[in-house]
N, CA, C and O atoms as a CHARMM CRD file, in Angstrom:
* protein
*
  240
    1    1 UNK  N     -1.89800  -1.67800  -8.23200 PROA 1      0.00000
    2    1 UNK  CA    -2.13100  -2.19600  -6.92000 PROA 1      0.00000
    3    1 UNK  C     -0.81400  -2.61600  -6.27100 PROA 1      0.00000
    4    1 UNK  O     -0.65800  -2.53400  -5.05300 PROA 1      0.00000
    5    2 UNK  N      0.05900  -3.03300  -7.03500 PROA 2      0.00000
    6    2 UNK  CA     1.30100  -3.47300  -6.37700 PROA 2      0.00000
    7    2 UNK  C      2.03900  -2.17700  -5.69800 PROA 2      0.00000
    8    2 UNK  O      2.63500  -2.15500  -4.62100 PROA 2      0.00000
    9    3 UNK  N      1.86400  -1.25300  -6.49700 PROA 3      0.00000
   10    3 UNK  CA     2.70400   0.27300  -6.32700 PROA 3      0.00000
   11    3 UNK  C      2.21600   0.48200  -4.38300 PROA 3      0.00000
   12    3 UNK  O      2.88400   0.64900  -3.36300 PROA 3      0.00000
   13    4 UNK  N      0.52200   0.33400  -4.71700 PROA 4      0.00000
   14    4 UNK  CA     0.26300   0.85500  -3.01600 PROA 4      0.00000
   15    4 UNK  C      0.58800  -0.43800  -2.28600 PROA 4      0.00000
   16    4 UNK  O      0.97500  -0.30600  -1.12400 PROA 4      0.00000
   17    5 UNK  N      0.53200  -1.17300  -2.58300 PROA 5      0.00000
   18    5 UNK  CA     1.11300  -2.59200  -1.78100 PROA 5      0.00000
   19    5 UNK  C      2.25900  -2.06000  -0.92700 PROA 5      0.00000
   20    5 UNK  O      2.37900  -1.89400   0.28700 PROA 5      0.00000
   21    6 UNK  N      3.33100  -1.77900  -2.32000 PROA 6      0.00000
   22    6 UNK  CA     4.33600  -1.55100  -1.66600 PROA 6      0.00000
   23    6 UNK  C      4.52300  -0.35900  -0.95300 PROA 6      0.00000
   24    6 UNK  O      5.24700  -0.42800   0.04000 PROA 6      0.00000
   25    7 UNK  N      3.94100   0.89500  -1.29800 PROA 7      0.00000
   26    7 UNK  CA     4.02500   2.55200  -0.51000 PROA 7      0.00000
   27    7 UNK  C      3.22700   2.02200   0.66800 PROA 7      0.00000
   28    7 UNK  O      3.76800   2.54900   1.64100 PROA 7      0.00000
   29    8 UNK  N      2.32600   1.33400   1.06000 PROA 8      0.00000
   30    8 UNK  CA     1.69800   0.68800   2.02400 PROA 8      0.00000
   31    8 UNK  C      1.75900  -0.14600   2.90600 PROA 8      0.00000
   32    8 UNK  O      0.91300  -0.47900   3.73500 PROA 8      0.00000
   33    9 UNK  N      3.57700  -0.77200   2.59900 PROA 9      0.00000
   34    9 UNK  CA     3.49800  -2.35700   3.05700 PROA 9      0.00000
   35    9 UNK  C      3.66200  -2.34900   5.14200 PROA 9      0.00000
   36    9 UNK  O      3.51400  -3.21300   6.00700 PROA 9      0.00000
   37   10 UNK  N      3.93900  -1.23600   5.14700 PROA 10     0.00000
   38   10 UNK  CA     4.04200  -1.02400   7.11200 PROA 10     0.00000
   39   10 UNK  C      2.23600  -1.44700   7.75900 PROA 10     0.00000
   40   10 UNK  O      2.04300  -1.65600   8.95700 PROA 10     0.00000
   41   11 UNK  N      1.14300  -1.49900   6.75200 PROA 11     0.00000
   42   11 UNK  CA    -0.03200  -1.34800   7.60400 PROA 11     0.00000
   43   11 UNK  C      0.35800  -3.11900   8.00200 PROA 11     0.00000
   44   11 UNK  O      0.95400  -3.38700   9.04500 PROA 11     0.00000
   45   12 UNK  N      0.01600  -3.97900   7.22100 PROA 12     0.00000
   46   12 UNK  CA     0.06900  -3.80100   5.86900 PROA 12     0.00000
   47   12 UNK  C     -0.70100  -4.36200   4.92600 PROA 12     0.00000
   48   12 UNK  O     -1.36800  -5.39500   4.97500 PROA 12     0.00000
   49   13 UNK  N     -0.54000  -3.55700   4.03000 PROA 13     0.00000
   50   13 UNK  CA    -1.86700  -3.46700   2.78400 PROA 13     0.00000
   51   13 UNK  C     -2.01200  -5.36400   1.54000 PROA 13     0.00000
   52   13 UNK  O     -1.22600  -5.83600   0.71900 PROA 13     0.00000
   53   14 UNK  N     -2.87700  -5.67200   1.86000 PROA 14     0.00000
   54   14 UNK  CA    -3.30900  -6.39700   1.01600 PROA 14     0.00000
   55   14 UNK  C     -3.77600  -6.35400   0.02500 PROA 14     0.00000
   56   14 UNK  O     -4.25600  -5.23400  -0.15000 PROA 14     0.00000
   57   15 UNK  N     -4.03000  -7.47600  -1.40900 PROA 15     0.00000
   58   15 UNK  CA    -4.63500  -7.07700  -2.57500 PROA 15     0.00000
   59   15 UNK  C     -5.97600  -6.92800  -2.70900 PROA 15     0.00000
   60   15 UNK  O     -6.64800  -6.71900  -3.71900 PROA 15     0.00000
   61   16 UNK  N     -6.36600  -7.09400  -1.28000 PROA 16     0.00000
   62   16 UNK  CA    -8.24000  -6.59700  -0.91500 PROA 16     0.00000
   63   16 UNK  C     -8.15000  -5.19300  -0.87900 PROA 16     0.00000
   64   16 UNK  O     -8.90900  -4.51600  -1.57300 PROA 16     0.00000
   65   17 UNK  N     -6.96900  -4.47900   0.14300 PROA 17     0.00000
   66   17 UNK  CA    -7.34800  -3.78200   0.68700 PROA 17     0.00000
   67   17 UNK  C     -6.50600  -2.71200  -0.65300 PROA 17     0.00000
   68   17 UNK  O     -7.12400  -1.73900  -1.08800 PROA 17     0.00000
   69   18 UNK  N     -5.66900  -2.91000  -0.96800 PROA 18     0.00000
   70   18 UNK  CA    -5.21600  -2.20900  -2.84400 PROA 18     0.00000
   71   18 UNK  C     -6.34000  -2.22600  -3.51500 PROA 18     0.00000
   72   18 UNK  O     -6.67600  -1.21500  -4.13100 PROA 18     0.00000
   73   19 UNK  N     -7.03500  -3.23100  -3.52300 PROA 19     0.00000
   74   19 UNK  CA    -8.17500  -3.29500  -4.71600 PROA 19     0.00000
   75   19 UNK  C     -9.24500  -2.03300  -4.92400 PROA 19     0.00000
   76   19 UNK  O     -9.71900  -1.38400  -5.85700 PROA 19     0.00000
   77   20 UNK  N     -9.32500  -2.09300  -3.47300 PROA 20     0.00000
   78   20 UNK  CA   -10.70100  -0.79500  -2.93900 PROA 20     0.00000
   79   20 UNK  C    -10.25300   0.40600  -3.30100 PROA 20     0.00000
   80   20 UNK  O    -10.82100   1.31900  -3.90000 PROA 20     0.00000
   81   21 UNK  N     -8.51900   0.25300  -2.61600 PROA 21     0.00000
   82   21 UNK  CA    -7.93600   2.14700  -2.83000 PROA 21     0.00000
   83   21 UNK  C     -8.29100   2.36500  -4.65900 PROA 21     0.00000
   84   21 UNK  O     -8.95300   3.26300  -5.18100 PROA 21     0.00000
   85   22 UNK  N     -7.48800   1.04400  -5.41300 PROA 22     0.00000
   86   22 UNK  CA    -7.60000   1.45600  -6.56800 PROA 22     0.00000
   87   22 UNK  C     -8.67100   1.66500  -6.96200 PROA 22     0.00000
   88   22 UNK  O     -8.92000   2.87100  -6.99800 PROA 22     0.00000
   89   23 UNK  N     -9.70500   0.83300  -7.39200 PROA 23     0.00000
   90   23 UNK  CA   -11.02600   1.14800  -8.10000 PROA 23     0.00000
   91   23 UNK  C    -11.55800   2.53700  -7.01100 PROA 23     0.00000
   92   23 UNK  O    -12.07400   3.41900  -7.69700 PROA 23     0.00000
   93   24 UNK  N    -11.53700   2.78500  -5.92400 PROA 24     0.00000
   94   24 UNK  CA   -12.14900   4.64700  -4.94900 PROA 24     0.00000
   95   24 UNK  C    -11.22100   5.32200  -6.26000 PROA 24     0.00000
   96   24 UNK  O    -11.81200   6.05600  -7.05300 PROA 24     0.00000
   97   25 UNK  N     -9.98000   5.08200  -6.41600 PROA 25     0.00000
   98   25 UNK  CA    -9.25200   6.52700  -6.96700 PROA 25     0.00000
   99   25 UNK  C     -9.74500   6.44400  -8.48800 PROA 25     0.00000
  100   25 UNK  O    -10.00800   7.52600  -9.01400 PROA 25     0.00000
  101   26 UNK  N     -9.91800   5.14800  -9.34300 PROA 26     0.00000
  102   26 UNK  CA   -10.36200   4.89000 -10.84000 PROA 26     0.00000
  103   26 UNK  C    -11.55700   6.02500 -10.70500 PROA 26     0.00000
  104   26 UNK  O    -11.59800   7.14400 -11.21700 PROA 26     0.00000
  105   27 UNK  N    -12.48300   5.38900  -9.87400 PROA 27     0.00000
  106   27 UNK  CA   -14.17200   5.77700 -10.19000 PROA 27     0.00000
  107   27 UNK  C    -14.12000   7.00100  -9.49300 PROA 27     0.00000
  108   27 UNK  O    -15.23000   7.39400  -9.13400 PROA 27     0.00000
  109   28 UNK  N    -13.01000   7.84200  -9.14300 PROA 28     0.00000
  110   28 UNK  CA   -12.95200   9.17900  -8.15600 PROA 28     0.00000
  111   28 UNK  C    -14.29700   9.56800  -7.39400 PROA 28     0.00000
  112   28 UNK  O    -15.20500  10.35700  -7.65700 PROA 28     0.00000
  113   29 UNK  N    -13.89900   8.15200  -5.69800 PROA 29     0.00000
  114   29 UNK  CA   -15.11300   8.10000  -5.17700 PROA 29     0.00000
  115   29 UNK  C    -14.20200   8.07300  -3.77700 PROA 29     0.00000
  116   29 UNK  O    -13.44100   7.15600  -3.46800 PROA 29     0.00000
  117   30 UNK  N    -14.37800   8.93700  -3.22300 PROA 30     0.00000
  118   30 UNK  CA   -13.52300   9.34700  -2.14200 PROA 30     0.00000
  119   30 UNK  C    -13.96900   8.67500  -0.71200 PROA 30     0.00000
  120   30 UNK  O    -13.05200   8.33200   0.03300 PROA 30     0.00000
  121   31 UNK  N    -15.32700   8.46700  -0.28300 PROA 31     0.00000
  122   31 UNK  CA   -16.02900   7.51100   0.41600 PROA 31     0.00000
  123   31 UNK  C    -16.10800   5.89300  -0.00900 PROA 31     0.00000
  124   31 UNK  O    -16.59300   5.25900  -0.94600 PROA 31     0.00000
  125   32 UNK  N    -15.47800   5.63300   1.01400 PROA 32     0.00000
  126   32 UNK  CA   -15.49200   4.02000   0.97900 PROA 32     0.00000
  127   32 UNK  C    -16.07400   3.01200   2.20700 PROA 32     0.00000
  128   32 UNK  O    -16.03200   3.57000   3.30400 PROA 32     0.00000
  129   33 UNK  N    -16.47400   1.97900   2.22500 PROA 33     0.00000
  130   33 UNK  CA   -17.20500   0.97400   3.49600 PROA 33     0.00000
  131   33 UNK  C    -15.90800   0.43700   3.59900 PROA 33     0.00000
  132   33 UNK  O    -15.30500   0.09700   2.58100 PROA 33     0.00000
  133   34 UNK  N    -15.37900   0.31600   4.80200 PROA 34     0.00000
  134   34 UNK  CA   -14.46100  -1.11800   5.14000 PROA 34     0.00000
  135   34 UNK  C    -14.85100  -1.01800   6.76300 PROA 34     0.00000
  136   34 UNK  O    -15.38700  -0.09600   7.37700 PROA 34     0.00000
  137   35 UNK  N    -14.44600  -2.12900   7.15600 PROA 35     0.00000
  138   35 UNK  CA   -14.44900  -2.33700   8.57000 PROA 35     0.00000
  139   35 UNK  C    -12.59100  -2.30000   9.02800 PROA 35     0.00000
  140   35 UNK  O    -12.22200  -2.45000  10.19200 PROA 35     0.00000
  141   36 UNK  N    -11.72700  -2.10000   7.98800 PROA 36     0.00000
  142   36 UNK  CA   -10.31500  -2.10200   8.69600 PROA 36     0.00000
  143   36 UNK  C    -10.00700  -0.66200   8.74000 PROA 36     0.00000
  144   36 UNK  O     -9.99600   0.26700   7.93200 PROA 36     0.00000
  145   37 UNK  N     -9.72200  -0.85800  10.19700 PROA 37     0.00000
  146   37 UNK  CA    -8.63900   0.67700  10.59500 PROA 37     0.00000
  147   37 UNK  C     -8.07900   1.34100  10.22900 PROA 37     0.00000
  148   37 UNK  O     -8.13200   2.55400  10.43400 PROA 37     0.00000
  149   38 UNK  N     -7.14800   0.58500   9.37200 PROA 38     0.00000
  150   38 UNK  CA    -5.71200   0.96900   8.58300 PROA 38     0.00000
  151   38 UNK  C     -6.42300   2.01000   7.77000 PROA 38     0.00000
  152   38 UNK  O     -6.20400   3.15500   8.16700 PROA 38     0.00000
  153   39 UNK  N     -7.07300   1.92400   6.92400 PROA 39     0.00000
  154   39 UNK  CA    -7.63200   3.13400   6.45500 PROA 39     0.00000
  155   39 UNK  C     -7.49000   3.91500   6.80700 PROA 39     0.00000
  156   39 UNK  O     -7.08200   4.72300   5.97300 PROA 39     0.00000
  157   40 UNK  N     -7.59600   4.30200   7.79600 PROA 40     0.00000
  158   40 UNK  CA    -7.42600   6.07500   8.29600 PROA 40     0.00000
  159   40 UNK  C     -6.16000   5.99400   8.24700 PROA 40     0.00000
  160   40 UNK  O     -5.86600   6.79700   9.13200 PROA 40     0.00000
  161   41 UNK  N     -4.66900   5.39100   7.63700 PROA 41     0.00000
  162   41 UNK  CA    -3.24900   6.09100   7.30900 PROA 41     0.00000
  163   41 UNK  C     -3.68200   6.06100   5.48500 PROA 41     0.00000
  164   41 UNK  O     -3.02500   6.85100   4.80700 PROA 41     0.00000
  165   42 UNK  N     -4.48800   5.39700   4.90700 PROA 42     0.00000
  166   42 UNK  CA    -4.52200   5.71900   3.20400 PROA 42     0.00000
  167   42 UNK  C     -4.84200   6.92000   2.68300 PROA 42     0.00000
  168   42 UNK  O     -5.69000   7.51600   3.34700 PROA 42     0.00000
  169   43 UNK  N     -4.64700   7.19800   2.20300 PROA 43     0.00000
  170   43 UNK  CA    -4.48100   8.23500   1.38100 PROA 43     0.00000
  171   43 UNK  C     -5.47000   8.33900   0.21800 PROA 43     0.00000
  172   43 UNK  O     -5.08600   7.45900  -0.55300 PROA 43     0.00000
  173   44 UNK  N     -6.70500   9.03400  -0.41400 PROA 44     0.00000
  174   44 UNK  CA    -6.83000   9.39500  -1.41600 PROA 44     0.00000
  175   44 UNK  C     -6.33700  10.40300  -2.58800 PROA 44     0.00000
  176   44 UNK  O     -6.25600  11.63000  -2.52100 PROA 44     0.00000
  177   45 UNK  N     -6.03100   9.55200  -3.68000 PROA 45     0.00000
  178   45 UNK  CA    -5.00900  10.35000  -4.80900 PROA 45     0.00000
  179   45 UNK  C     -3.85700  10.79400  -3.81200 PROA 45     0.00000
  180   45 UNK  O     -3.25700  11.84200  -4.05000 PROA 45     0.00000
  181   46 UNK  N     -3.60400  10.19800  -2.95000 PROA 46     0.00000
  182   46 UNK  CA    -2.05000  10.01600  -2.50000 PROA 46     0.00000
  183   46 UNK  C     -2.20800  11.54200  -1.61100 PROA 46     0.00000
  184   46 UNK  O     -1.08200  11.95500  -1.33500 PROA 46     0.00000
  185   47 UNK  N     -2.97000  12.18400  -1.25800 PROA 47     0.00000
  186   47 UNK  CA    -3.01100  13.42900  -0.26200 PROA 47     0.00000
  187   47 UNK  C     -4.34700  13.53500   0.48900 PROA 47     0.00000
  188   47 UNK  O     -4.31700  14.38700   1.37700 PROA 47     0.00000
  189   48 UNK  N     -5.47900  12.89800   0.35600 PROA 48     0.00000
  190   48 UNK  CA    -6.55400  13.77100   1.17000 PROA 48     0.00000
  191   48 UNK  C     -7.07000  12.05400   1.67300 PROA 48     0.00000
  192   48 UNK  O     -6.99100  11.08900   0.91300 PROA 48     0.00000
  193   49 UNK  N     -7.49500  12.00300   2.84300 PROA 49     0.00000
  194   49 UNK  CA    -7.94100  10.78500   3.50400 PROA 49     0.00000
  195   49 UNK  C     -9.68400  10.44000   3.07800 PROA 49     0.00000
  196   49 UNK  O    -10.64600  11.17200   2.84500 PROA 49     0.00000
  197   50 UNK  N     -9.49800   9.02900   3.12200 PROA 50     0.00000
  198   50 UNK  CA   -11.25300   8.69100   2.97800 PROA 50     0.00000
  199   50 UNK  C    -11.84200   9.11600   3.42100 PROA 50     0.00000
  200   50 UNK  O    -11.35200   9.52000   4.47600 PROA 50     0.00000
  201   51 UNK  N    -13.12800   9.45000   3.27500 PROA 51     0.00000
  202   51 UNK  CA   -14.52600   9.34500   3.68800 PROA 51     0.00000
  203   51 UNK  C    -14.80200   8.04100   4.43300 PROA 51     0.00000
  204   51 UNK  O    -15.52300   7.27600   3.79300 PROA 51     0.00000
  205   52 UNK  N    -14.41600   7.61000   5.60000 PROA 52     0.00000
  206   52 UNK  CA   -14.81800   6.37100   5.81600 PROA 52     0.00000
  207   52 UNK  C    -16.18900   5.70800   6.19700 PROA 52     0.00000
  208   52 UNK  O    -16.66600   6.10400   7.26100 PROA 52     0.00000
  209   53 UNK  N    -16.98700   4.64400   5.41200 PROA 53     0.00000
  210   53 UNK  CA   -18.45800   4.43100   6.31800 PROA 53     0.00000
  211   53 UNK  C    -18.40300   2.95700   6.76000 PROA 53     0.00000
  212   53 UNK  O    -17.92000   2.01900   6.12600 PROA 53     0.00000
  213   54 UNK  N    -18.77400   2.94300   7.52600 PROA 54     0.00000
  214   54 UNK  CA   -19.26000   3.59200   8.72600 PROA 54     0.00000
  215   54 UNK  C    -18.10600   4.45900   9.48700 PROA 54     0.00000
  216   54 UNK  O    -16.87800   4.41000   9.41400 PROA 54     0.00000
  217   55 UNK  N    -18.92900   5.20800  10.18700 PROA 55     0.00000
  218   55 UNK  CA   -17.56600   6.38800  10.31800 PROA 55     0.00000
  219   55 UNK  C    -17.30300   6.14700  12.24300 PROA 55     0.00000
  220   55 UNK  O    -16.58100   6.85500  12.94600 PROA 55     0.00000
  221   56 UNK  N    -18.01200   5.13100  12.63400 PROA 56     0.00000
  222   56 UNK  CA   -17.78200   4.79800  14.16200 PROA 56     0.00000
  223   56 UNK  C    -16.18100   4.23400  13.98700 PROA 56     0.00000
  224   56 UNK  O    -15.25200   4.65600  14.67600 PROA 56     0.00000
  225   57 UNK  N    -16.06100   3.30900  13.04600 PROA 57     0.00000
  226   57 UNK  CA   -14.40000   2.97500  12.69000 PROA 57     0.00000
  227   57 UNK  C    -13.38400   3.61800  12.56200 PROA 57     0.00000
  228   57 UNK  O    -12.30500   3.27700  13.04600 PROA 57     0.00000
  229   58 UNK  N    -13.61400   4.84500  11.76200 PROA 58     0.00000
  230   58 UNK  CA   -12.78900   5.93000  11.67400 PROA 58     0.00000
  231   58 UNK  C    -12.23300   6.27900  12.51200 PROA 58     0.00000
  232   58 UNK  O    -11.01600   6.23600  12.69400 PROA 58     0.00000
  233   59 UNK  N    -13.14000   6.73000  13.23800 PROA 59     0.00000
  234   59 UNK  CA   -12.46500   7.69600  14.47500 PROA 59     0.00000
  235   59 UNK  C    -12.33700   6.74200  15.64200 PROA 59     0.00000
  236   59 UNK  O    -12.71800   6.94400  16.79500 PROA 59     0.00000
  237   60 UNK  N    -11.70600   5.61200  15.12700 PROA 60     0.00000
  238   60 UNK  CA   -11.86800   4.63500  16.97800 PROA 60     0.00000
  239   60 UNK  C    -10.34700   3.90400  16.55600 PROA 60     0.00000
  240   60 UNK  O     -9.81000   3.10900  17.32700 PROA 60     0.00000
């Protein structure tokens, strides 16, 4: 979590918002719930973007 902290720190990424990337990439679960934006610059496994839900957030 510290690693994306830091590859992350311009959003910037918290140990909430590390926590989620890590355990999505552990449990290789590419859809995730958040209500923060920033998401759409994360990265899954460091190349392909979330699944975001609700997906009105995503794209706004």
């Amino acid at each position: 979590m510290q690693a994306l902290m830091e590859q992350y720190r311009d959003l910037p990424m918290d140990l909430a918002d590390a926590s989620l990337v890590a355990a999505a990439e552990a449990l290789n679960q590419k859809r995730i719930f958040t209500l923060d934006r920033d998401f759409k610059i994360c990265r899954f496994k460091g190349n392909q973007p979330f699944d975001i839900v609700p997906q009105v957030f995503a794209n706004g």
